[in-house]
DOGUTI-938868 format. One line per 3 residues: number of its first residue (from 1); for each residue x, y, z of C-alpha. Coordinates in steps of 0.5 Angstrom, whole numbers. Layout:
BEGIN
NUM> X/Y/Z | ...
# end
This chain:
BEGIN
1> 7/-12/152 | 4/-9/146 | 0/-3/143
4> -4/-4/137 | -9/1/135 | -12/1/128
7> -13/8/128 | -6/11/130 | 1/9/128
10> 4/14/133 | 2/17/140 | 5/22/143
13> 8/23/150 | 11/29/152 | 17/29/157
16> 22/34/160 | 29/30/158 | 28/26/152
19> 35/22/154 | 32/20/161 | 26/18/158
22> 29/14/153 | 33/10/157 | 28/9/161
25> 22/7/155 | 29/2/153 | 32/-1/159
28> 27/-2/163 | 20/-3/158 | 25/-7/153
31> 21/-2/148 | 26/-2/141 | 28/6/138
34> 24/6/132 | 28/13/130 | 32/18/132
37> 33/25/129 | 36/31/131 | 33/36/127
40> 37/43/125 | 32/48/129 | 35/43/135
43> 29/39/135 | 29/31/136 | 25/27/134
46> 25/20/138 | 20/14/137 | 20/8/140
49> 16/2/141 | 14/-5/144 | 17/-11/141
52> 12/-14/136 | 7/-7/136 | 4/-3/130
55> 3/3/134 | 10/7/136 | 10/13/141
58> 14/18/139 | 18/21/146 | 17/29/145
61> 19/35/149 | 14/40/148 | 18/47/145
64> 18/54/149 | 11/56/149 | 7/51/146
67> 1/51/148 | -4/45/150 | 1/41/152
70> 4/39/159 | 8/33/161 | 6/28/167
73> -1/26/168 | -6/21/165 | -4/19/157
76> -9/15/155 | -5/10/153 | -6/4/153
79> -1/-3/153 | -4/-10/153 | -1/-17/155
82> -1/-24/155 | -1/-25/163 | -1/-19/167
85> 1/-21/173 | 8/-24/169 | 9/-17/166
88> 8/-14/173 | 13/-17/176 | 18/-17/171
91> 17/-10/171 | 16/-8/177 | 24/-11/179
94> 26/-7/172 | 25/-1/178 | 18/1/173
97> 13/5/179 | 7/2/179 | 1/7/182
100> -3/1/182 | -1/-6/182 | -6/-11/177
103> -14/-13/179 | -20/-15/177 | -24/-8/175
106> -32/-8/176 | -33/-8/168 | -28/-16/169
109> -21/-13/166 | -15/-15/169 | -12/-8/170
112> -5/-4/172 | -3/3/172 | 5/5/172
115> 8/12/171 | 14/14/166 | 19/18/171
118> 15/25/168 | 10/21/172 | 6/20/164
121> 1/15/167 | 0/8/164 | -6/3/163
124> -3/-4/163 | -8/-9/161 | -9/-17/161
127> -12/-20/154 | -17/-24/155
# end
């Protein structure tokens, strides 16, 4: 599973414990921590990444107050994959929920949709 977009190098995503969604982006996605800084303002900055992608995201929580952000919901992102149904499956018994398991969509793409455990909501899709 791989993102690559020529644009962006890092793609936020915003989460209540960075520890739990670590784990989570690691152990279940079998993404690679790429960096992980504790700041001395008490910030952490953490980015992981699949395994042979260009794009890295960076697991953030939000600081008190700041505006714009929330955490859960539609990401945006979107996560490619050789065979879709393979990378289901291997997930979905790494314990990934899955909101919508692979189909064929209207416009011909082979799709799914997985949340993170802030409920941050995923594309999965098949190259063609």
């Amino acid at each position: 599973m791989v993102i690559n977009d020529k644009k962006n190098r890092l793609l936020s995503v915003w989460v209540k414990d960075q520890d739990k969604a670590l784990d989570f982006y690691l152990e279940k996605l079998g993404f690679e921590k790429q960096t992980d800084i504790e700041m001395d303002n008490g910030y952490r900055w953490l980015e992981v990444k699949p395994p042979g992608a260009e794009t890295a995201l960076t697991i953030a929580k939000p600081y008190p107050g700041q505006d714009g952000v929330s955490v859960g919901g539609f990401t945006n992102i979107v996560f490619t994959t050789e065979d879709i149904n393979a990378t289901y499956k291997d997930l979905n018994a790494n314990g990934v929920k899955f909101i919508e398991k692979p189909k064929i969509q209207e416009w011909g793409v082979m799709q799914a949709i997985f949340a993170d455990p802030d409920d941050n909501m995923f594309i999965l899709v098949e190259r063609a």
